[in-house]
C-alpha positions in Angstrom: -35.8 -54.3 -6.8 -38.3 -56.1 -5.2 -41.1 -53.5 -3.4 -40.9 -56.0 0.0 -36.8 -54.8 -0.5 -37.7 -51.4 -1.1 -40.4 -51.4 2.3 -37.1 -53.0 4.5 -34.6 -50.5 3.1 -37.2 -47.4 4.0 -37.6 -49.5 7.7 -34.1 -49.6 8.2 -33.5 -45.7 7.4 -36.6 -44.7 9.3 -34.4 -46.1 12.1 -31.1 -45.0 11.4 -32.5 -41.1 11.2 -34.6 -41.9 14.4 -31.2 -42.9 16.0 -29.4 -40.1 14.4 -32.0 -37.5 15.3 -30.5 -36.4 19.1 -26.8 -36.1 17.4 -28.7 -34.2 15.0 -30.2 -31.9 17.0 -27.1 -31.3 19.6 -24.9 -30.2 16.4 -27.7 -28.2 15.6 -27.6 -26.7 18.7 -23.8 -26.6 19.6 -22.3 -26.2 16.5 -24.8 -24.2 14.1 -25.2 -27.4 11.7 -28.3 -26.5 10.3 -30.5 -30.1 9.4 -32.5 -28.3 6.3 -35.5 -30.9 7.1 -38.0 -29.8 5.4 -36.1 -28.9 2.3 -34.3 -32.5 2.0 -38.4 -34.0 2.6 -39.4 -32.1 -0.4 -41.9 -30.1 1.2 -42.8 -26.8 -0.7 -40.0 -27.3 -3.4 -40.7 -24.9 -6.0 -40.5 -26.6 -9.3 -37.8 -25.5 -12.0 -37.6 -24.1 -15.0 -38.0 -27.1 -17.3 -36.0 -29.8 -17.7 -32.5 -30.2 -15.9 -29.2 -31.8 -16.0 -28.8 -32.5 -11.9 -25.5 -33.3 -11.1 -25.8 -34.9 -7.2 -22.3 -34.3 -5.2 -23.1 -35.2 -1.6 -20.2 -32.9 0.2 -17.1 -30.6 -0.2 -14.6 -33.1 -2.1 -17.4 -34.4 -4.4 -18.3 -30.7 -5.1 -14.5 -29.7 -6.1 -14.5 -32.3 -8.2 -17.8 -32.2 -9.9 -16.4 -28.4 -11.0 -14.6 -29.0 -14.5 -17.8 -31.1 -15.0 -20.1 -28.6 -14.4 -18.0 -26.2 -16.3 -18.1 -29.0 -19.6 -21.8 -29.3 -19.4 -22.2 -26.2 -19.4 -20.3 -25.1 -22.3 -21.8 -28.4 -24.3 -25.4 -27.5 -23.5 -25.3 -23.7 -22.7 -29.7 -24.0 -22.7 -29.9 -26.3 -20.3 -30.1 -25.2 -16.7 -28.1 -27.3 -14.2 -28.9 -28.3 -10.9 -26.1 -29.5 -8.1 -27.3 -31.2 -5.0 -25.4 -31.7 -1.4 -25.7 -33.4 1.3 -24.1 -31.2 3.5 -24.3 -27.3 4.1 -20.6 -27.0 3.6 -21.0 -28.5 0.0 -24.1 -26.5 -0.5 -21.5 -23.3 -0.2 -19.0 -24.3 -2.2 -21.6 -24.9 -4.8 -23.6 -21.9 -4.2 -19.8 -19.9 -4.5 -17.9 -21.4 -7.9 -20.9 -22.2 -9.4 -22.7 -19.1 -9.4 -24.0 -18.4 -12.3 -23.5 -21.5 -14.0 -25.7 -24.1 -11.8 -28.2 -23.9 -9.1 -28.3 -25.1 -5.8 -30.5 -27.9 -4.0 -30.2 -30.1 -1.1 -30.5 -33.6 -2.1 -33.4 -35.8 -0.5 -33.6 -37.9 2.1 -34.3 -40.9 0.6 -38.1 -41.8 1.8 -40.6 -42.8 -1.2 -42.1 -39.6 -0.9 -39.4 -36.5 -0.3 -37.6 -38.5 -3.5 -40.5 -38.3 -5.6 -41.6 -34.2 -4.5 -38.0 -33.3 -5.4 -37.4 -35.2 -8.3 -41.2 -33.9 -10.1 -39.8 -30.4 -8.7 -36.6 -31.0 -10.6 -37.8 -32.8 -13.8 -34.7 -34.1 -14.5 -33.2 -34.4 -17.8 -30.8 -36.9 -16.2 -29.1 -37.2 -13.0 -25.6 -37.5 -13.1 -24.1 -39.0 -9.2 -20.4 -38.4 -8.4 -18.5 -40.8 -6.8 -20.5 -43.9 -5.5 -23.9 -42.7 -4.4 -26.3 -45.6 -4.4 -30.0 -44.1 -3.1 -32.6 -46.9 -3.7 -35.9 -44.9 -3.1 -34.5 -41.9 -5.4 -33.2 -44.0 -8.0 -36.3 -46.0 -8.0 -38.5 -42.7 -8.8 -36.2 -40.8 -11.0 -36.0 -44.6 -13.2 -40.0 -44.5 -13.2 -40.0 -41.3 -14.9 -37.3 -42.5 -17.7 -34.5 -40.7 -16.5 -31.0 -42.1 -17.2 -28.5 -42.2 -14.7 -24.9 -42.3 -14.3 -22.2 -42.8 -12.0 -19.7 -40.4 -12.6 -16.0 -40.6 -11.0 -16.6 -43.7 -9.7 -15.1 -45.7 -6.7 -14.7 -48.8 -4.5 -12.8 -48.4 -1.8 -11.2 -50.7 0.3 -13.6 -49.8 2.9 -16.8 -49.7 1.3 -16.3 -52.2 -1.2 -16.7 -55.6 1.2 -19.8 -54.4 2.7 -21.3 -53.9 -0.6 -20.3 -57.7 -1.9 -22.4 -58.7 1.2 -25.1 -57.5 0.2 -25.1 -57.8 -3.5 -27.8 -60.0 -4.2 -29.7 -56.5 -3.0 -27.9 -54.0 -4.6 -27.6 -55.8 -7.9 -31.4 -54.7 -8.9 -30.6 -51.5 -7.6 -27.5 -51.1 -10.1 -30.2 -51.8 -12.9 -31.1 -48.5 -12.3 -27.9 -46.8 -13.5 -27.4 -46.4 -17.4 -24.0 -46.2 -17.5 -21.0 -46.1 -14.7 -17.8 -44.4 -15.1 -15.5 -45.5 -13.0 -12.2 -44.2 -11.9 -10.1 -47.4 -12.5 -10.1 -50.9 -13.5 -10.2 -52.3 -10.1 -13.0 -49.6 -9.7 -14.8 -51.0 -12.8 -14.1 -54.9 -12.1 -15.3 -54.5 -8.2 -18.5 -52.4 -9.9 -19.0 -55.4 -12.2 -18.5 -58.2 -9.1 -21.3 -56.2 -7.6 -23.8 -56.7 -10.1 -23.8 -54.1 -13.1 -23.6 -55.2 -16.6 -20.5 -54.8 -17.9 -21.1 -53.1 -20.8 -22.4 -50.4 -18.9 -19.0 -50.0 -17.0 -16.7 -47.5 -18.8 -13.1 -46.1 -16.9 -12.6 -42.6 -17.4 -9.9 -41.8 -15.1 -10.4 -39.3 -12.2 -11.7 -36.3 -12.4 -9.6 -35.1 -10.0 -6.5 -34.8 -12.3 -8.6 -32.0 -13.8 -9.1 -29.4 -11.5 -10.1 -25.4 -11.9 -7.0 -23.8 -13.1 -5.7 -21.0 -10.3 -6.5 -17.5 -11.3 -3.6 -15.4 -12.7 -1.6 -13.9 -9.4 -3.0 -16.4 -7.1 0.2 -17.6 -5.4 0.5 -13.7 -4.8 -2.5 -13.0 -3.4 -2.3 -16.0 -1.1 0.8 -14.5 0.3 -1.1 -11.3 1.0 -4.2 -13.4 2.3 -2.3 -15.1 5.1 -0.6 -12.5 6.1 3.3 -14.0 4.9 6.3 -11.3 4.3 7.6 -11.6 0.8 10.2 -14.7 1.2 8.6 -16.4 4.8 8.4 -20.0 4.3 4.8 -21.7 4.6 3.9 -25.4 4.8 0.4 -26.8 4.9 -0.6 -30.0 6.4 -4.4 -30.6 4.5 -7.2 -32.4 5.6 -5.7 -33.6 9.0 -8.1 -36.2 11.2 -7.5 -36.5 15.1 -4.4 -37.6 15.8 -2.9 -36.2 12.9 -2.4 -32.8 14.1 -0.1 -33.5 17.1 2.2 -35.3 14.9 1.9 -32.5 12.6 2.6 -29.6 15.4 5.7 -31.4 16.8 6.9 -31.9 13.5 6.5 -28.3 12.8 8.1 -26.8 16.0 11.5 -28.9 15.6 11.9 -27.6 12.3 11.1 -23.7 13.6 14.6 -24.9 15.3 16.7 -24.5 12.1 14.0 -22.4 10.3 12.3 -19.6 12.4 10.2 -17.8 10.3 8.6 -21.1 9.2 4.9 -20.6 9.5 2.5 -24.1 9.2 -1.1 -23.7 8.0 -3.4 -26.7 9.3 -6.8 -27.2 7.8 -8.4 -30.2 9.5 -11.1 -32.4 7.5 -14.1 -31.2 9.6 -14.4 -27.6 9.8 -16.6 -28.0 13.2 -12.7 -29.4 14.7 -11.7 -25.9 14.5 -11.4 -25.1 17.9 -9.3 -28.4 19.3 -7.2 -27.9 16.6 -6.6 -24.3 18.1 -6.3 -25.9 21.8 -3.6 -28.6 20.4 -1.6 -25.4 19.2 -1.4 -23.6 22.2 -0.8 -26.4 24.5 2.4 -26.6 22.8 3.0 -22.7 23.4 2.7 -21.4 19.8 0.7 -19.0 18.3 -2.5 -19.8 16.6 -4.6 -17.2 13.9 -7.6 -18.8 12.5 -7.6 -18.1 8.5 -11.2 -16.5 8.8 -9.4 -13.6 11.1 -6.4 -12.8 8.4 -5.1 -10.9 6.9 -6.3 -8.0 9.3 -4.9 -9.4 12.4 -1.5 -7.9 13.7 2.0 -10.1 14.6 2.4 -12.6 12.3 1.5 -16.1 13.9 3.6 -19.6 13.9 0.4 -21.3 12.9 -2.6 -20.8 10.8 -5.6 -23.1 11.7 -7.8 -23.0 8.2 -11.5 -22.5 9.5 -13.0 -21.8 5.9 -14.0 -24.6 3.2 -12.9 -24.5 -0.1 -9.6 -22.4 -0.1 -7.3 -25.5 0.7 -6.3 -26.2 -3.0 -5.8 -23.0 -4.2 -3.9 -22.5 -1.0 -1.2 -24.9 -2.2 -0.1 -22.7 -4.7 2.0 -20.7 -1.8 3.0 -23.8 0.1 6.8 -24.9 0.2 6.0 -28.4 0.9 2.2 -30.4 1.6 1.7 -32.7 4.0 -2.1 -34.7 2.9 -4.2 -35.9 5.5 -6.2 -38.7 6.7 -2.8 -40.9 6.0 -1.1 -41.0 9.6 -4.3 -42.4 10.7 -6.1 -45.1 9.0 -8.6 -43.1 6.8 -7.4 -44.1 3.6 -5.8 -40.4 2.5 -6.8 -37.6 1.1 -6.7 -35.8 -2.4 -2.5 -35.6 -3.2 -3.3 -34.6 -6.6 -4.3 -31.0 -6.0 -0.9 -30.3 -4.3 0.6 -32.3 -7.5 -0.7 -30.1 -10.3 0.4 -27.4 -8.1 3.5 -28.5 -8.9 4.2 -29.3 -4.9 6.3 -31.6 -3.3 3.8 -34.0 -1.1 4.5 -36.2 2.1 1.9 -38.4 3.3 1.5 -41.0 5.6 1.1 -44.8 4.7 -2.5 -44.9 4.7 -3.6 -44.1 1.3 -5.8 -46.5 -0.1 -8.4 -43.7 -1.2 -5.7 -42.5 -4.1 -3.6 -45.8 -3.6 -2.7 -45.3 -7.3 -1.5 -41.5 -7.3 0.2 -41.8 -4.4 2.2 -44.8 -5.8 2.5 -43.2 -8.5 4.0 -39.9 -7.4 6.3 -41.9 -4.9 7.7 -43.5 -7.9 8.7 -40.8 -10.0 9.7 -39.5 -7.3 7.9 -36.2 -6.2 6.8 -37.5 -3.1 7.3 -39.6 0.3 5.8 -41.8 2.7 6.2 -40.5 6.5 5.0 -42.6 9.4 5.8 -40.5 12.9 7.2 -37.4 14.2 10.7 -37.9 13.4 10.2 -39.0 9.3 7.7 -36.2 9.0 10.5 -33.9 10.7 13.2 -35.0 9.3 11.7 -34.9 5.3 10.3 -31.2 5.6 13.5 -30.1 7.0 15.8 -31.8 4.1 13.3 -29.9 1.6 13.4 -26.7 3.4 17.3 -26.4 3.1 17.2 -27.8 -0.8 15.1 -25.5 -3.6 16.6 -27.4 -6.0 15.2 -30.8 -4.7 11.6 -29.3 -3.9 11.5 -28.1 -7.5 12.1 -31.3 -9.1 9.9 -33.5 -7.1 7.2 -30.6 -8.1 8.2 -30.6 -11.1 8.1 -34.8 -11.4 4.5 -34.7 -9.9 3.0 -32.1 -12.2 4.2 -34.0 -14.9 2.9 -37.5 -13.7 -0.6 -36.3 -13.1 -0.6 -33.6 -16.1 -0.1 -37.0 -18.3 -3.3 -38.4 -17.1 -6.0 -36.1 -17.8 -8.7 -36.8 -19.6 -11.3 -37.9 -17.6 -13.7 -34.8 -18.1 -13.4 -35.6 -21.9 -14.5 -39.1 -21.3 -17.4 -38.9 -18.7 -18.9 -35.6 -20.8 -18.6 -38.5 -24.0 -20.4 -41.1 -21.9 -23.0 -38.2 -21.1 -23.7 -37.2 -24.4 -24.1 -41.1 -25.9 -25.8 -42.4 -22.9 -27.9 -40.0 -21.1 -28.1 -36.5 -23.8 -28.6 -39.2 -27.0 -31.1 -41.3 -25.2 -33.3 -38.7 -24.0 -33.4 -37.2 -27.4 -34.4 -40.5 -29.3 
């Protein structure tokens, strides 16, 4: 990449940040989302202990799935200290919490010439592994001059993302030259990485990592019960990762099945924790109950409604669910993760916006351990048939543990693609 290309990129973020500064500063101010300046500019980063693997998962989801990674690289190289970076503060505790320990935790930088190279030379990376699709010119640029190799791990095009990307490939295809290898989720993940520019020799489909997540401890589904405050045989549904909009559907969903099942309780954990509290309003405008998750299990009465204010307890939350409703699919977000609820062995609803996990969900609606809900009534009418049928909730369980069981593999693959193209290479 040319350095005129690189001097218009660093332009063009000097102004988005300068735009984004006030909404900074008001959620700083409102909301306690802290902005971790001069950390993310490098300034006084204390350098590491040697060499690193740094493992870069920008929030919550990337974090959760970056865990049976960790866990392989850590068990594969057991002398080499890891590093995980975040975006976001919310990440940063999910990181800081399962992978204590194991990995420490940075904040990623903002990517100016300068902060990139203070926290890569305080890093010294032994290679940089990014989840997802995390493209960073400036930082790429300064971990490649020091003869770091990259990869893409879990990799993705979306829908979404990937037409902005072909317009500017002629850009980003000297910016792809940076990355050693790409592992990419699919093969219309790896032919849309090729379309943009990167060799194709260099792009390798591993599956998704998500297939492969922490295994629940022993007694989980037991302490969950405790946790939330349920009696023994109470019924609990969870609508995850909800988006405005979402939630009212959701809560008039919930209260006509209360009609035929009264000790039905719904737990609702929206996508962004700082919606907390209009989640709450939406519940009581419709005169039920609401107990934030952060106040149980020490509260008193039992509420119709649990509105999940903590991050990183949705999936293991699941295991106590009678049915999963996933997010971001009423409304056109492109859906959320169905596969934790899967491997749970859960039967899933979701609406028809899923082009995010376009595959699973096909997948799962095929072999038939989940459906497709589009308004009030379907979303109704489908919890309430597998409220009244065990029988039927275990098989579509059953049905999607099976299909997603069958397609792990995907740590086994990217740890192989680290070891030949980032461990080997650094060790010629």
């Amino acid at each position: 990449m040319s350095a005129v290309v690189h001097a218009c990129y660093t332009a063009g973020l000097t102004v988005a940040l300068a735009a984004y500064l006030p909404v900074a500063v008001y959620r700083r101010l409102t909301r306690g989302v802290r902005l971790h300046l001069r950390e993310r500019f490098g300034l006084g980063a204390v350098p590491g202990q040697g060499p690193c693997g740094w493992i870069h998962a920008v929030s919550v989801g990337e974090a959760l799935a970056a865990a049976p990674l960790v866990d392989g690289l850590h068990r594969a190289y057991p002398e080499l200290p890891l590093v995980v970076t975040t975006v976001t503060e919310t990440g940063a505790g999910i990181v800081r919490e399962r992978f204590a320990g194991v990995a420490t935790h940075r904040f990623f930088p903002l990517d100016f010439p300068g902060a990139s190279r203070r926290v890569v030379a305080a890093l010294d990376p032994m290679f940089l592994v990014c989840m997802e699709t995390e493209i960073w010119p400036n930082t790429l640029r300064a971990v490649a001059r020091r003869g770091v190799p990259v990869m893409i791990a879990n990799g993705r095009l979306s829908d979404r993302s990937f037409p902005g990307y072909r317009r500017v490939r002629r850009f980003l295809r000297p910016i792809l030259e940076y990355v050693r290898v790409f592992g990419m989720r699919s093969e219309e993940d790896a032919r849309r990485m090729i379309a943009l520019g990167a060799p194709p020799e260099r792009v390798f489909v591993t599956g998704n990592l998500k297939h492969e997540p922490m295994a629940d401890a022993a007694g989980s589904a037991d302490l969950w019960r405790r946790l939330l405050g349920l009696g023994s045989h109470q019924p609990l549904w969870i609508a995850g990762s909800t988006h405005d909009g979402e939630e009212a559907v959701v809560l008039d969903a919930h209260r006509r099945v209360r009609a035929d099942h009264p000790d039905l309780v719904l737990a609702i954990a929206p996508r962004r924790p700082e919606r907390v509290e209009d989640v709450v309003r939406l519940v009581e405008a419709r005169g039920l109950k609401a107990t934030r998750r952060s106040d149980l299990p020490r509260t008193g009465p039992r509420s119709e409604v649990i509105v999940v204010d903590t991050v990183g307890e949705l999936a293991q939350m699941y295991t106590v669910a009678e049915v999963v409703f996933v997010g971001g699919s009423l409304v056109p977000h492109g859906g959320h993760n169905m596969i934790e609820a899967a491997l749970r062995s859960k039967p899933t609803l979701y609406g028809p916006h899923t082009a995010n996990f376009r595959e699973e969900a096909a997948l799962l609606v095929e072999v038939g351990a989940a459906a497709v809900v589009r308004d009030v009534a379907e979303l109704a009418g489908a919890l309430g048939q597998l409220l009244r049928d065990p029988e039927r909730r275990a098989q579509w369980g059953t049905a999607g543990y099976e299909a997603m069981a069958a397609r792990h593999g995907a740590v086994r693959e990217t740890l192989g693609l680290i070891d030949r193209f980032l461990v080997s290479e650094v060790s010629r």
